[in-house]
C-alpha positions as a Python dict, from the first residue, in 0.01 Angstrom:
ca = {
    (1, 'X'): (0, 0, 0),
    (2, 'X'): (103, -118, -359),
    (3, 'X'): (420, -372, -387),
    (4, 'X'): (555, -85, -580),
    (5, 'X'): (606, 161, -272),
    (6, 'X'): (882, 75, -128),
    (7, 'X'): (1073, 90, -436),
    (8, 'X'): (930, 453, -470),
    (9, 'X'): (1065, 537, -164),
    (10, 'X'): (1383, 388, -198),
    (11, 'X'): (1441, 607, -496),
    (12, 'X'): (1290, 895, -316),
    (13, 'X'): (1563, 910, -64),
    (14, 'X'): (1780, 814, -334),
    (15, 'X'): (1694, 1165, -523),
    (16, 'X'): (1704, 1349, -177),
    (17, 'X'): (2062, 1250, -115),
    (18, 'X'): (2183, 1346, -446),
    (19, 'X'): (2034, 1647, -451),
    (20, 'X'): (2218, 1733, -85),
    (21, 'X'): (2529, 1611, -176),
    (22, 'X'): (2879, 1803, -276),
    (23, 'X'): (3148, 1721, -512),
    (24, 'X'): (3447, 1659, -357),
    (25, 'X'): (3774, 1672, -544),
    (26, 'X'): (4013, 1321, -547),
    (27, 'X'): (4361, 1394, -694),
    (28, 'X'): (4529, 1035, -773),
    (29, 'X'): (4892, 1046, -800),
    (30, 'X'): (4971, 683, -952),
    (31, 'X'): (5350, 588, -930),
    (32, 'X'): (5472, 237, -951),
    (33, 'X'): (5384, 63, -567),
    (34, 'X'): (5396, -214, -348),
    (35, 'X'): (5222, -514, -579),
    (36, 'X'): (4847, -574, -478),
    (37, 'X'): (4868, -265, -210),
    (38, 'X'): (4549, 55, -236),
    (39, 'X'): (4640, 359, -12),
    (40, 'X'): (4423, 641, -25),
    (41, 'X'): (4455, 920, 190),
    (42, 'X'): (4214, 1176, 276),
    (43, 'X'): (4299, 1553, 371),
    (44, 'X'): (4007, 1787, 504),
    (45, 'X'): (4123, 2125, 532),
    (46, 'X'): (3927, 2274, 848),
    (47, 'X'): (4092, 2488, 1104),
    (48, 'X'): (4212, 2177, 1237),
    (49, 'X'): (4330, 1918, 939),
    (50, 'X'): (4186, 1565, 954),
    (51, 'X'): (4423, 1324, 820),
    (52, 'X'): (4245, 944, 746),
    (53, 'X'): (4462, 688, 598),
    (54, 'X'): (4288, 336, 495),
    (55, 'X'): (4494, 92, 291),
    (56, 'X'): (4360, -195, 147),
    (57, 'X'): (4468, -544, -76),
    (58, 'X'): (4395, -490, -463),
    (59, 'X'): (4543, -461, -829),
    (60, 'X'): (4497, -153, -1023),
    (61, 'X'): (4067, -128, -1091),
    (62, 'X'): (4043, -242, -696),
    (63, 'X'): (3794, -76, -473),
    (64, 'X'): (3851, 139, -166),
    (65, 'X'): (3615, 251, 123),
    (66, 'X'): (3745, 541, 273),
    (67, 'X'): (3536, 651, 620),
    (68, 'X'): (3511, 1051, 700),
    (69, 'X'): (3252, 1057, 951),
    (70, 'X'): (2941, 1113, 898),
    (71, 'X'): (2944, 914, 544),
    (72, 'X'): (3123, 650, 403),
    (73, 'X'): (3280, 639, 56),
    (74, 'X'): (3318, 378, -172),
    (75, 'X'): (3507, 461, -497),
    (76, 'X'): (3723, 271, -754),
    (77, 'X'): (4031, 398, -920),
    (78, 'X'): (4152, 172, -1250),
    (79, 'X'): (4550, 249, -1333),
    (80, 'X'): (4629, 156, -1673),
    (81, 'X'): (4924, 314, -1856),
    (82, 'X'): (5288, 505, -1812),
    (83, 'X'): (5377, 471, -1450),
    (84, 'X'): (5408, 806, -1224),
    (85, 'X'): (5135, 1023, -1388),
    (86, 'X'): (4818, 1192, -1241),
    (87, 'X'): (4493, 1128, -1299),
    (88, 'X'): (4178, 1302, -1209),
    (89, 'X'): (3820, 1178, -1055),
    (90, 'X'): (3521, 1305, -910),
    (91, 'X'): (3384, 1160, -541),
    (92, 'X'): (3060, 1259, -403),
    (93, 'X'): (2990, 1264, 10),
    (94, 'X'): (2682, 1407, 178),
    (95, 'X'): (2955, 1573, 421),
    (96, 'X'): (2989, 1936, 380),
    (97, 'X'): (3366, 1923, 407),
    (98, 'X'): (3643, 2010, 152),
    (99, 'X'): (3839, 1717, 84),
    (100, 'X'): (4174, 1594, -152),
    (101, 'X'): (4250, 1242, -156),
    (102, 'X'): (4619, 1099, -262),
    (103, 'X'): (4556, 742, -380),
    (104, 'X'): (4850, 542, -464),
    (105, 'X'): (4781, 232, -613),
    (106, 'X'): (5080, -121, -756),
    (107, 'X'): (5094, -53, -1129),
    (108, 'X'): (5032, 185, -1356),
    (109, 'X'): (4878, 513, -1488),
    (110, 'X'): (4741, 696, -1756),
    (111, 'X'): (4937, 1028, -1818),
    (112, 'X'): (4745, 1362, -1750),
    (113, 'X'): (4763, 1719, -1673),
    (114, 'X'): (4570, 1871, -1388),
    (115, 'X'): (4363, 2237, -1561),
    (116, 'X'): (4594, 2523, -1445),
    (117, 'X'): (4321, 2822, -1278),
    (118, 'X'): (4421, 3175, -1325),
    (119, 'X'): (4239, 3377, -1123),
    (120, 'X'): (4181, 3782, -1153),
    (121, 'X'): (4049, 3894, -865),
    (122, 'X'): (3887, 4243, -981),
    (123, 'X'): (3906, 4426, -613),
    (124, 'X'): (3656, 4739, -629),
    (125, 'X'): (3905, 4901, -423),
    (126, 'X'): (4251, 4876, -194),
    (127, 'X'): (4405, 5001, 84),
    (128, 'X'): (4222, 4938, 345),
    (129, 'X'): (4229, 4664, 585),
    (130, 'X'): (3891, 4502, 498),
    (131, 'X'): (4031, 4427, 159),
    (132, 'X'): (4401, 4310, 305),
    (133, 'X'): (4184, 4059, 490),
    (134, 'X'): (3998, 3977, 160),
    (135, 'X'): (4333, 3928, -9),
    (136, 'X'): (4458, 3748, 300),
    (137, 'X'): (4146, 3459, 249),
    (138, 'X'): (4238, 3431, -144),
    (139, 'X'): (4595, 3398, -48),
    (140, 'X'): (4532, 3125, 226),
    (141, 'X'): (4302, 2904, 0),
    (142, 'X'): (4531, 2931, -333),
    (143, 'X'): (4814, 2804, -80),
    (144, 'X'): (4621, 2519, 24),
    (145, 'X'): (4512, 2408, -304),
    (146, 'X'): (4895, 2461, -438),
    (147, 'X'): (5029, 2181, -145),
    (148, 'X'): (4732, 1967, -338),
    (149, 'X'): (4926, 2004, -617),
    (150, 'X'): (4647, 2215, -767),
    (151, 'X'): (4822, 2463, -1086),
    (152, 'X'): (4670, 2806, -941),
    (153, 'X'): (4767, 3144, -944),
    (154, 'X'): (4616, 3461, -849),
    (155, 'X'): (4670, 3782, -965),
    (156, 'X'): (4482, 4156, -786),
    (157, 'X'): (4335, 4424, -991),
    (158, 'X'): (4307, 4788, -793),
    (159, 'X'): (3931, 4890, -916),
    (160, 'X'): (3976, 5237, -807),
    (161, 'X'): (3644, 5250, -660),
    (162, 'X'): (3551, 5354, -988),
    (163, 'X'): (3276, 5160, -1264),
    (164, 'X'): (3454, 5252, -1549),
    (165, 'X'): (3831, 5128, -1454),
    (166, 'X'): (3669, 4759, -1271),
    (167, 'X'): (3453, 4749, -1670),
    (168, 'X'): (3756, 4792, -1827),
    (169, 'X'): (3947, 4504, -1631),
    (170, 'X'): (3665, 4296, -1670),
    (171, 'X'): (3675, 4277, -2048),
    (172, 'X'): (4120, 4312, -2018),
    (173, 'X'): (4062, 3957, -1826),
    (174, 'X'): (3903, 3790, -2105),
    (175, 'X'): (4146, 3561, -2282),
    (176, 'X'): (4416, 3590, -2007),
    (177, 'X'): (4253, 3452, -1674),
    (178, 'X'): (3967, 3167, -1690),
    (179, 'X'): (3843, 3293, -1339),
    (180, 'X'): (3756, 3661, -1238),
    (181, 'X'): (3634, 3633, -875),
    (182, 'X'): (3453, 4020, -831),
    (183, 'X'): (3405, 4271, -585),
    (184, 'X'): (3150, 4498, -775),
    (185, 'X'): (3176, 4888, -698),
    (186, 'X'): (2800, 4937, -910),
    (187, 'X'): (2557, 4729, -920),
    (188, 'X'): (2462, 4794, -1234),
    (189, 'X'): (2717, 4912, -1444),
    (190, 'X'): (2894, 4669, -1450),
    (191, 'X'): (2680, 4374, -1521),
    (192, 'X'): (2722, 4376, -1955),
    (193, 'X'): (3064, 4337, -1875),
    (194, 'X'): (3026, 3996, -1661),
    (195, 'X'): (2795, 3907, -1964),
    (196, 'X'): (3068, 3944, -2179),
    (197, 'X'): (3259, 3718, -1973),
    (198, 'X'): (3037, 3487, -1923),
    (199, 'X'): (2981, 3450, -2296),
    (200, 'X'): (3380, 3435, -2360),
    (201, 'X'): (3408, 3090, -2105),
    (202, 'X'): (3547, 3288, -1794),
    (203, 'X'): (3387, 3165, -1481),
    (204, 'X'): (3259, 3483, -1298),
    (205, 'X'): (3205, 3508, -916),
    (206, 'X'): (3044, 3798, -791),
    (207, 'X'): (3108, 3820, -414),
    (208, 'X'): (3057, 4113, -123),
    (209, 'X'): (2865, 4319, -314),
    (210, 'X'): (2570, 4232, -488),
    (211, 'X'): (2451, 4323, -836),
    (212, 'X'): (2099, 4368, -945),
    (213, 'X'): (2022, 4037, -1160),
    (214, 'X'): (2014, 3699, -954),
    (215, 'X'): (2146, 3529, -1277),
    (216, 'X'): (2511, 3663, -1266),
    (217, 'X'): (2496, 3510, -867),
    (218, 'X'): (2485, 3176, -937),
    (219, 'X'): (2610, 3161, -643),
    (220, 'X'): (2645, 3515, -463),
    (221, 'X'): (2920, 3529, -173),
    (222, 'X'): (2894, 3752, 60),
    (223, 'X'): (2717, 3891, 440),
    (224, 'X'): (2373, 3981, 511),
    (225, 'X'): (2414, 4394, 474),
    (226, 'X'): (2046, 4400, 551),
    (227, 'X'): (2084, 4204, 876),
    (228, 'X'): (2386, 4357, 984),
    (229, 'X'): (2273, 4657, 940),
    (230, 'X'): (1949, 4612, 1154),
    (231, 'X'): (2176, 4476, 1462),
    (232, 'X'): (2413, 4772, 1432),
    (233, 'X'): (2147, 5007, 1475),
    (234, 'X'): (1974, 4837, 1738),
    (235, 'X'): (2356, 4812, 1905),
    (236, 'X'): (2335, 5214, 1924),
    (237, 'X'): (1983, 5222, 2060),
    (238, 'X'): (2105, 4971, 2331),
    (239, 'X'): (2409, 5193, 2419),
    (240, 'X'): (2182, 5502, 2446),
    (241, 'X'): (1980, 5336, 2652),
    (242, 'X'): (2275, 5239, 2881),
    (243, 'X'): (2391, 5631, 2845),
    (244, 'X'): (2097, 5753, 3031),
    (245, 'X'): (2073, 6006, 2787),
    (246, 'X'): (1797, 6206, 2749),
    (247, 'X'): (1516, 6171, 2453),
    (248, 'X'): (1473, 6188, 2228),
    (249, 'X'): (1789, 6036, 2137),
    (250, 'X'): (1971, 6268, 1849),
    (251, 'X'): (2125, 5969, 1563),
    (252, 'X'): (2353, 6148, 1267),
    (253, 'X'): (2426, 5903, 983),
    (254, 'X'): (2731, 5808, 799),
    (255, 'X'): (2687, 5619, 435),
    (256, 'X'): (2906, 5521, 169),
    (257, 'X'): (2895, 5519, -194),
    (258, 'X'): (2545, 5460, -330),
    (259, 'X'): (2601, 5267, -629),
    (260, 'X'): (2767, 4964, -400),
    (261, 'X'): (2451, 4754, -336),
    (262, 'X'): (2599, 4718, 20),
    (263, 'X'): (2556, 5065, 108),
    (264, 'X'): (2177, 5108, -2),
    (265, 'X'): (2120, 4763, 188),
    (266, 'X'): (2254, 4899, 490),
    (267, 'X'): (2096, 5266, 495),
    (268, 'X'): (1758, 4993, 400),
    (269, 'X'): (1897, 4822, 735),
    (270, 'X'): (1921, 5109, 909),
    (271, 'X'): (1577, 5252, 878),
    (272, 'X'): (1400, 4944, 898),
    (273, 'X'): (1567, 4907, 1284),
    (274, 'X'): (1500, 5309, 1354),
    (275, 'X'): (1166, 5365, 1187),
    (276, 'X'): (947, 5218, 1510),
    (277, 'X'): (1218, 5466, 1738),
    (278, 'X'): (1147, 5742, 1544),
    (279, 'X'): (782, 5706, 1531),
    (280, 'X'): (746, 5694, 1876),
    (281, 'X'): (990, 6011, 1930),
    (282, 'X'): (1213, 5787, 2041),
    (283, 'X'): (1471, 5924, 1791),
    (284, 'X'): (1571, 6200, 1545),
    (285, 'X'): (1742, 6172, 1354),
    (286, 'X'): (1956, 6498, 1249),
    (287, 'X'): (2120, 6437, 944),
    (288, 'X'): (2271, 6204, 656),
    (289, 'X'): (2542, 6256, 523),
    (290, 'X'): (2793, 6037, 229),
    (291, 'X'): (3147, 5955, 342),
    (292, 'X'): (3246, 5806, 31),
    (293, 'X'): (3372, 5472, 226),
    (294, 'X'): (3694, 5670, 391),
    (295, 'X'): (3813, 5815, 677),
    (296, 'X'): (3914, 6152, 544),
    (297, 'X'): (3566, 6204, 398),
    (298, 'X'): (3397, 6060, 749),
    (299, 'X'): (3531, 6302, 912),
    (300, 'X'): (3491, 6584, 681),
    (301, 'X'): (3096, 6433, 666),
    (302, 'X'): (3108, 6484, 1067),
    (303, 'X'): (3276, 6832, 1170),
    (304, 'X'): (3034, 7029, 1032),
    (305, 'X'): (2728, 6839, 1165),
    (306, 'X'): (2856, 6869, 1460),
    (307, 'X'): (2923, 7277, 1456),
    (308, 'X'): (2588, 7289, 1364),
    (309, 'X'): (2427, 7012, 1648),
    (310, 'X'): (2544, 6807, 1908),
    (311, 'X'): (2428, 6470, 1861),
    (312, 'X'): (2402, 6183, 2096),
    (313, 'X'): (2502, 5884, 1811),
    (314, 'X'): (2643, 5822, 1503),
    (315, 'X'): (2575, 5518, 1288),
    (316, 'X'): (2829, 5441, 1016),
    (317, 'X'): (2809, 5194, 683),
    (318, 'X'): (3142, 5159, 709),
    (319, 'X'): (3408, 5157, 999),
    (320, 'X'): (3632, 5373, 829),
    (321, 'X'): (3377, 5700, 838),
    (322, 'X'): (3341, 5578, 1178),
    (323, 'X'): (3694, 5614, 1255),
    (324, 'X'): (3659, 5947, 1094),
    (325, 'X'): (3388, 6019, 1308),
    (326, 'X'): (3581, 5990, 1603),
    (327, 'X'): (3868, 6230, 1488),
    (328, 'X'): (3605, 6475, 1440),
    (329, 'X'): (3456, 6443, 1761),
    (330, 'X'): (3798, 6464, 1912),
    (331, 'X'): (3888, 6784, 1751),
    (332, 'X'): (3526, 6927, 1853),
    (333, 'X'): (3615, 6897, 2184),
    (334, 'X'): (3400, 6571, 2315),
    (335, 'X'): (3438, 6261, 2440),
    (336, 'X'): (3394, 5994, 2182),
    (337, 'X'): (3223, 5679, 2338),
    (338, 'X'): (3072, 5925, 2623),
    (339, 'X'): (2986, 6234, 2466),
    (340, 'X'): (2881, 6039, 2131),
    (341, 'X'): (2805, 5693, 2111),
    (342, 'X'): (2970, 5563, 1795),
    (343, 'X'): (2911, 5193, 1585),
    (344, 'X'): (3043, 5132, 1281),
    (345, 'X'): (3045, 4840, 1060),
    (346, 'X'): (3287, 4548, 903),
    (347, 'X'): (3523, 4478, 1191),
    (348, 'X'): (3856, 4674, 1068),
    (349, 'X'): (4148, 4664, 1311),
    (350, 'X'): (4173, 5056, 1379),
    (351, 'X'): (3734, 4970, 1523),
    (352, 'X'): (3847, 4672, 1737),
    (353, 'X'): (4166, 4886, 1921),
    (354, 'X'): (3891, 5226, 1931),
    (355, 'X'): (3630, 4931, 2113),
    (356, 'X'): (3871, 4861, 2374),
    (357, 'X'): (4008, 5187, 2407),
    (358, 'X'): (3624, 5275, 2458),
    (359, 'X'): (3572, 5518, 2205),
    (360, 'X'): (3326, 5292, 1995),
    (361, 'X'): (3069, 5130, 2121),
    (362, 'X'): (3033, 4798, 1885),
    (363, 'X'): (3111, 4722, 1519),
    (364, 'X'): (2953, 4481, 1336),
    (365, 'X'): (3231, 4259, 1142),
    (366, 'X'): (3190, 4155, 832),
    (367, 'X'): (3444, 3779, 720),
    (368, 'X'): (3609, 3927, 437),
    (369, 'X'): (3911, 3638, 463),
    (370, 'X'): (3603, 3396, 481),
    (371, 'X'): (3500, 3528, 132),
    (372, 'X'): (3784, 3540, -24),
    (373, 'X'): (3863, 3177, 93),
    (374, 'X'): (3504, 3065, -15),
    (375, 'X'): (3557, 3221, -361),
    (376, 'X'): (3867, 3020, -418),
    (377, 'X'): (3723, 2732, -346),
    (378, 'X'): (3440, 2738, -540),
    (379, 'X'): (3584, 2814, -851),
    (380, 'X'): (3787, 2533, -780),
    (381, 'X'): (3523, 2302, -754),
    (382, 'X'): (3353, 2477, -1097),
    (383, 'X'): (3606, 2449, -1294),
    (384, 'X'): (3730, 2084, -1184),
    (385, 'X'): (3412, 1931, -1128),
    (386, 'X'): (3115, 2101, -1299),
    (387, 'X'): (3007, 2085, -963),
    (388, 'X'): (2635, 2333, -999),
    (389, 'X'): (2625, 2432, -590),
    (390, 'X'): (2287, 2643, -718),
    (391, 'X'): (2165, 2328, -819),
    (392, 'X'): (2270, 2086, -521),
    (393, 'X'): (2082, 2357, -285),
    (394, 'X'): (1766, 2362, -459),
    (395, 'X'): (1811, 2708, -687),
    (396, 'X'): (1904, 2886, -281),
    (397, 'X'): (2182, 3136, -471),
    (398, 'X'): (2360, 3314, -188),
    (399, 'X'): (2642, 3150, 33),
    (400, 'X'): (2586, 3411, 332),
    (401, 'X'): (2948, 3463, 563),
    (402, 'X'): (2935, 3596, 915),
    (403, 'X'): (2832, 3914, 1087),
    (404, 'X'): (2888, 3896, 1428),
    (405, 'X'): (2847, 4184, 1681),
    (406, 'X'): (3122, 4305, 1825),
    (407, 'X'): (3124, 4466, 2135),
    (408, 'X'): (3389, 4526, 2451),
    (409, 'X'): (3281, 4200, 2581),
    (410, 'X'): (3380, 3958, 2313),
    (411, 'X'): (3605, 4174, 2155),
    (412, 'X'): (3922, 3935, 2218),
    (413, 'X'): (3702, 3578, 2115),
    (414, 'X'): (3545, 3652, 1773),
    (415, 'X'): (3834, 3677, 1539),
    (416, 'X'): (3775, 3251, 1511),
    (417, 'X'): (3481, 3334, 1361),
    (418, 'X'): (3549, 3510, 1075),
    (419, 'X'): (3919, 3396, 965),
    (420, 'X'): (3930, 3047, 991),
    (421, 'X'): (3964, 2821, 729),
    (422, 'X'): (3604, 2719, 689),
    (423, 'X'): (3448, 2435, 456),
    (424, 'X'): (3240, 2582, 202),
    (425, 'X'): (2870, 2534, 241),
    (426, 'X'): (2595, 2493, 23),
    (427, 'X'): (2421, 2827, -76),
    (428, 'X'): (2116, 2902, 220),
    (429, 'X'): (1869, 3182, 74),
    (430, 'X'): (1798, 3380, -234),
    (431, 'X'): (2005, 3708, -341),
    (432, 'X'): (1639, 3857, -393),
    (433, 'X'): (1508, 3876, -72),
    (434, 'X'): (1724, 4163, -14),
    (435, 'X'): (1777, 4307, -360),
    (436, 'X'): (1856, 4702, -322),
    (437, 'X'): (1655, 4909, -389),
    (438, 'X'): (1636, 5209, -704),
    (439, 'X'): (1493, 5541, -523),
    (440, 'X'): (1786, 5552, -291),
    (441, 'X'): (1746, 5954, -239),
    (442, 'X'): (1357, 5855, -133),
    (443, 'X'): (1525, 5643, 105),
    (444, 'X'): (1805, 5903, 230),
    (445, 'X'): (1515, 6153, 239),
    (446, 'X'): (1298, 5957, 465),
    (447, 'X'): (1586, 5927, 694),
    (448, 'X'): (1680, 6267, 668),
    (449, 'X'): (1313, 6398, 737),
    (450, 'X'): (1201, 6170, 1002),
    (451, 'X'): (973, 5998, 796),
    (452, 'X'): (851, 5634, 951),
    (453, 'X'): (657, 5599, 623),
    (454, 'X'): (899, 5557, 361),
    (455, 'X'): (794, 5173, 157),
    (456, 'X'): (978, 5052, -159),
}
């Protein structure tokens, strides 16, 4: 081995650990102290706030080692100026944590002003729970950034479900807000318009819904709709199993709007899971139908299906059409949960009381308050600290949330996993490994006509 190896090695794990580590935010408040005296204190805000408080001998320029398990920081803060102002600088820490630190240091300081961040969060659509909790995550992380001291407002723009009214507010945003955090109702549509933005300075997050280039997802917030999808529909096949019912087992299907990327990935979802099932004879499926993402239209989807066939199932993109579902199958005369198994998807509070009252079998929730929190906090950490999270994970582009399955026996435990107040991690796969697909009627077809053979 060459006298030069070590040294190669040393600044091999040198390079590894900068390109795992994450740019956490230090807020120094400088007023006039005890002489000689460093305190820095160190807030991490998890579900259950850390507090660590070192304090250490010094003039202005001294520095300070602050420990936060696993790591330990070493930083130095120089005061120099008019007393009682706020200064701003940039600590990095291999711990995947969100952290402000409150230094106050004997002296003085140079005046400053921390960047104000005006945020428009472009919602594709409201009234619905799913987006209250969405709202409810934005809310919660521009409050905790606020008793930082952090200038931050938000304010929520009603996209109507409709491309041409979230466009417009896209390019309206320009000039007013320098964040637009975006819950895209087309995947395509829409995407000259976050150019535009782009190009005028705005920092654009696309979250929940995808959109067809992997550039404007730098990086891409949101669930696995392919995944969750798959254990849905492998949720019903379980509960028909349990049923006893006979086979083959009779599936109707419930989608949303098509030009929401998380609609296609989930009919994609779907018939991945059922396409062995129906193969085999296992299952039929009887029909697909759109519910245009609402109860009203679920159930209108449902009734006449069911006039026409009794089904054993139904499988729902959303839990809304589900919910519809269930009013339909009501008014036909059956048994929801006995007569037809029902599963739906995204965890809405009318899914979670039908689960215990037994009417639905499982949902699969989505952590809409877990993206809105996310999205909050990584523009903060953008616009603050240039800090690339695309970059730090090795060009991985998608921050994926959690989808877990929720059924009558963990119905009461799961809520901790999808609303609390989670650090935001590093991005962990690419956006293109599930990328929807264009021949969506191909897709809808193969469904509709039984067809395990269906490729894209």
């Amino acid at each position: 081995m060459s006298a030069t190896a070590p040294k190669y090695i040393t600044w091999l794990l040198v390079l590894l650990l900068v390109l795992s580590v994450v740019g956490v935010a230090l807020v120094a408040t400088l007023p006039r102290g005890p002489a000689g005296v460093t305190t820095v204190t160190q807030y991490i805000p998890t579900p259950t706030l850390s507090i660590v408080t070192v304090t250490a001998p010094g003039a202005p320029g001294a520095t300070v080692t602050v420990t936060a398990p696993p790591t330990t920081v070493t930083q130095t803060v120089t005061a120099s100026g008019v007393p009682g102002a706020t200064v701003t600088k940039t600590v990095t820490q291999t711990v995947m944590q969100t952290v402000m630190q409150t230094v106050t240091i004997g002296g003085t300081a140079t005046p400053g002003a921390l960047k104000p961040i005006k945020i428009a969060f472009l919602v594709m659509g409201t009234g619905y729970p799913y987006w209250d909790d969405w709202i409810a995550g934005i809310d919660t992380a521009v409050k905790r950034l606020k008793s930082y001291g952090i200038p931050i407002d938000y304010t929520i723009f009603d996209g109507k479900y409709d491309p041409t009214t979230q466009y417009n507010q896209i390019l309206s945003a320009i000039g007013a807000y320098n964040v637009i955090i975006l819950t895209p109702v087309d995947r395509v549509g829409l995407q000259s318009a976050i150019d535009q933005a782009r190009a005028a300075g705005v920092l654009v997050i696309v979250a929940d819904n995808a959109v067809e280039r992997d550039d404007l997802m730098d990086p891409f917030i949101g669930s696995n709709n392919l995944e969750a999808a798959k254990t849905e529909a492998l949720a019903a096949i379980q509960a028909l199993r349990e049923s006893g019912k006979p086979m083959p087992w009779k599936i109707f299907i419930i989608h949303g709007v098509t030009t929401a990327a998380n609609n296609v990935l989930r009919l994609m979802g779907y018939y991945e899971a059922l396409k062995p099932f129906i193969a085999n004879g296992t299952v039929r499926i009887v029909d697909v139908q759109c519910g245009y993402d609402s109860i009203d239209k679920g159930y209108s989807a449902t009734l006449p299906v069911l006039a026409r066939e009794k089904f054993d199932a139904v499988i729902s993109t959303n839990d809304e059409q589900a919910i519809g579902a269930i009013r339909a199958i009501e008014d036909s005369g059956l048994v929801p949960g006995k007569d037809v198994i029902v599963v739906g998807l995204n965890g809405i509070p009318q899914a979670i009381d039908a689960i215990k009252a037994g009417k639905m079998y499982a949902t699969v929730s989505q952590a809409p308050f877990v993206m809105g929190y996310y999205s909050v906090f990584l523009a903060f950490y953008r616009l603050y600290f240039g800090f690339d999270p695309v970059k730090a994970a090795g060009g991985k582009n998608w921050i994926v949330t959690p989808t877990p399955l929720v059924t009558k026996e963990n119905v009461n435990t799961y809520v901790s996993i999808v609303k609390g107040e989670l650090p935001l991690p590093l991005p962990n796969t690419y956006t293109k490994n599930v990328r929807p697909i264009s021949d969506v009627m191909g897709l809808i077809n193969a469904l509709k006509s039984n067809n395990p053979g269906f490729t894209w």
